[in-house]
C-alpha positions, 0 to 999 in steps of 0.5 A: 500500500504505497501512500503516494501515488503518482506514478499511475497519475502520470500515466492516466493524465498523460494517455487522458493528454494523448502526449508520448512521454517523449513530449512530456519529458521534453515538456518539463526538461527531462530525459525519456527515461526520468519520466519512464522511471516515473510513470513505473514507480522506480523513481519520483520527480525531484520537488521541483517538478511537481508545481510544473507538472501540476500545472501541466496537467491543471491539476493541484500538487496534492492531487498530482502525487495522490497522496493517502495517508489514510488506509480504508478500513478494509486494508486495517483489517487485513492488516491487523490480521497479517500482523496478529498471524505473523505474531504467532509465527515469527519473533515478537521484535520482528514483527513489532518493528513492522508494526512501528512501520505502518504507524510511522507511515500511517501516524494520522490514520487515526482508526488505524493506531487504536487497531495497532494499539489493540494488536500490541495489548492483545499479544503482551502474553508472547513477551518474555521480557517484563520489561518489554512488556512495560515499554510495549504497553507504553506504545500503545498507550502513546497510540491511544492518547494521540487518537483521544487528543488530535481525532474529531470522531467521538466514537473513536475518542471513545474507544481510545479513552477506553483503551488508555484506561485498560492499558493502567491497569494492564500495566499494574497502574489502577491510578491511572484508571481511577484518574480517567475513568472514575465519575465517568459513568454516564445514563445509558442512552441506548439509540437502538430503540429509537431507530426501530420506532423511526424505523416502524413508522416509515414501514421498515419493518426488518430494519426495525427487527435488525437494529434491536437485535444488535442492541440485545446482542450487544448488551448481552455480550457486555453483561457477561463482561460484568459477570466475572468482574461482579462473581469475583468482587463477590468471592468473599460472601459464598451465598451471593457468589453461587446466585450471581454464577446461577442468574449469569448460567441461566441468562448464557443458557437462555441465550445458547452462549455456549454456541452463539458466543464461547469466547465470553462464556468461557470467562465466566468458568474460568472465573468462577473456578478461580472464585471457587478456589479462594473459598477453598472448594476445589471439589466446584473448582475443578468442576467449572474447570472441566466445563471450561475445558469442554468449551475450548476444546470444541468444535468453536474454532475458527472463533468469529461473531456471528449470530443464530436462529434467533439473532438471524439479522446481525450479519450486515452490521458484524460486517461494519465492525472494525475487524469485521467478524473476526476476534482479535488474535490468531487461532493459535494464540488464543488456544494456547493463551486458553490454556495458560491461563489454567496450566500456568495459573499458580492458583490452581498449582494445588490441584496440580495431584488429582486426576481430574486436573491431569485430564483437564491440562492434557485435554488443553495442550492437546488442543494447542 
C-alpha cells in the first residue's frame, strides 16, 4: 500500500493528454527515461517538478502525487490480521518493528493506531521480557492518547479513552484508571430503540427487527463482561457468589452462549473456578474447570461473531465492525493463551495431584 501515488497519475493524465512521454519529458526538461522511471514507480520527480507538472496537467500538487495517508478500513483489517498471524509465527521484535512501520507511515490514520494499539495489548502474553512488556504497553498507550487528543470522531475518542484506561491497569497502574475513568459513568442512552420506532413508522419493518437485535446482542455480550468482574468482587460472601454464577448460567443458557458466543462464556468458568478456589472448594473448582475445558476444546474454532436462529439479522452490521467478524488474535494464540491461563495459573498449582486436573491440562495442550 504505497501512500503516494503518482506514478499511475502520470500515466492516466498523460494517455487522458494523448502526449508520448517523449513530449512530456521534453515538456518539463527531462530525459525519456526520468519520466519512464516515473510513470513505473522506480523513481519520483525531484520537488521541483511537481508545481510544473501540476500545472501541466491543471491539476493541484496534492492531487498530482495522490497522496493517502489514510488506509480504508478494509486494508486495517487485513492488516491487523497479517500482523496478529505473523505474531504467532515469527519473533515478537520482528514483527513489532513492522508494526512501528505502518504507524510511522500511517501516524494520522487515526482508526488505524487504536487497531495497532489493540494488536500490541492483545499479544503482551508472547513477551518474555517484563520489561518489554512495560515499554510495549507504553506504545500503545502513546497510540491511544494521540487518537483521544488530535481525532474529531467521538466514537473513536471513545474507544481510545477506553483503551488508555485498560492499558493502567494492564500495566499494574489502577491510578491511572481511577484518574480517567472514575465519575465517568454516564445514563445509558441506548439509540437502538429509537431507530426501530423511526424505523416502524416509515414501514421498515426488518430494519426495525435488525437494529434491536444488535442492541440485545450487544448488551448481552457486555453483561457477561460484568459477570466475572461482579462473581469475583463477590468471592468473599459464598451465598451471593453461587446466585450471581446461577442468574449469569441461566441468562448464557437462555441465550445458547455456549454456541452463539464461547469466547465470553468461557470467562465466566474460568472465573468462577478461580472464585471457587479462594473459598477453598476445589471439589466446584475443578468442576467449572472441566466445563471450561469442554468449551475450548470444541468444535468453536475458527472463533468469529456471528449470530443464530434467533439473532438471524446481525450479519450486515458484524460486517461494519472494525475487524469485521473476526476476534482479535490468531487461532493459535488464543488456544494456547486458553490454556495458560489454567496450566500456568499458580492458583490452581494445588490441584496440580488429582486426576481430574491431569485430564483437564492434557485435554488443553492437546488442543494447542
Amino acid at each position: 500500500m504505497k501512500e503516494i501515488n503518482i506514478a499511475k497519475v502520470l500515466v492516466s493524465k498523460r494517455k487522458e493528454k494523448g502526449i508520448t512521454q517523449d513530449e512530456l519529458a521534453n515538456y518539463i526538461g527531462v530525459s525519456k527515461a526520468s519520466v519512464s522511471k516515473w510513470e513505473t514507480g522506480q523513481s519520483y520527480p525531484d520537488v521541483t517538478f511537481l508545481p510544473m507538472l501540476a500545472s501541466y496537467f491543471n491539476i493541484s500538487i496534492d492531487d498530482l502525487i495522490d497522496y493517502k495517508p489514510q488506509m480504508t478500513k478494509e486494508d486495517i483489517h487485513k492488516l491487523y490480521r497479517k500482523l496478529s498471524s505473523d505474531f504467532t509465527t515469527q519473533p515478537f521484535d520482528s514483527v513489532l518493528e513492522d508494526c512501528r512501520k505502518e504507524i510511522k507511515k500511517y501516524y494520522s490514520c487515526f482508526p488505524l493506531l487504536v487497531q495497532m494499539g489493540l494488536l500490541m495489548i492483545n499479544h503482551l502474553e508472547l513477551i518474555k521480557d517484563p520489561q518489554m512488556v512495560s515499554s510495549v504497553i507504553g506504545e500503545a498507550k502513546a497510540l491511544f492518547v494521540r487518537v483521544k487528543e488530535e481525532s474529531d470522531d467521538m466514537a473513536l475518542i471513545k474507544k481510545a479513552l477506553f483503551m488508555e484506561a485498560y492499558s493502567g491497569l494492564v500495566a499494574g497502574d489502577p491510578n491511572s484508571t481511577l484518574e480517567l475513568l472514575e465519575g465517568a459513568v454516564e445514563d445509558a442512552l441506548p439509540p437502538e430503540t429509537l431507530l426501530a420506532s423511526a424505523y416502524q413508522m416509515t414501514g421498515r419493518i426488518k430494519d426495525a427487527k435488525a437494529i434491536l437485535q444488535v442492541g440485545i446482542y450487544q448488551n448481552i455480550v457486555v453483561l457477561f463482561n460484568f459477570f466475572p468482574a461482579y462473581l469475583m468482587a463477590c468471592s468473599d460472601d459464598a451465598p451471593k457468589f453461587e446466585e450471581v454464577l446461577r442468574r449469569a448460567t441461566d441468562i448464557a443458557e437462555a441465550f445458547d452462549m455456549k454456541h452463539l458466543h464461547p469466547g465470553v462464556l468461557v470467562g465466566l468458568f474460568i472465573t468462577a473456578a478461580q472464585g471457587y478456589m479462594m473459598q477453598n472448594n476445589q471439589e466446584k473448582a475443578l468442576d467449572m474447570l472441566g466445563q471450561y475445558t469442554d468449551i475450548v476444546t470444541s468444535n468453536i474454532y475458527p472463533l468469529n461473531l456471528h449470530g443464530d436462529a434467533f439473532f438471524d439479522l446481525l450479519e450486515p452490521w458484524l460486517d461494519k465492525l472494525d475487524l469485521g467478524n473476526d476476534l482479535p488474535r490468531d487461532e493459535k494464540t488464543i488456544k494456547k493463551s486458553m490454556a495458560d491461563v489454567i496450566i500456568q495459573n499458580p492458583i490452581f498449582s494445588v490441584l496440580s495431584e488429582e486426576k481430574g486436573f491431569q485430564s483437564i491440562t492434557k485435554k488443553l495442550q492437546k488442543n494447542i
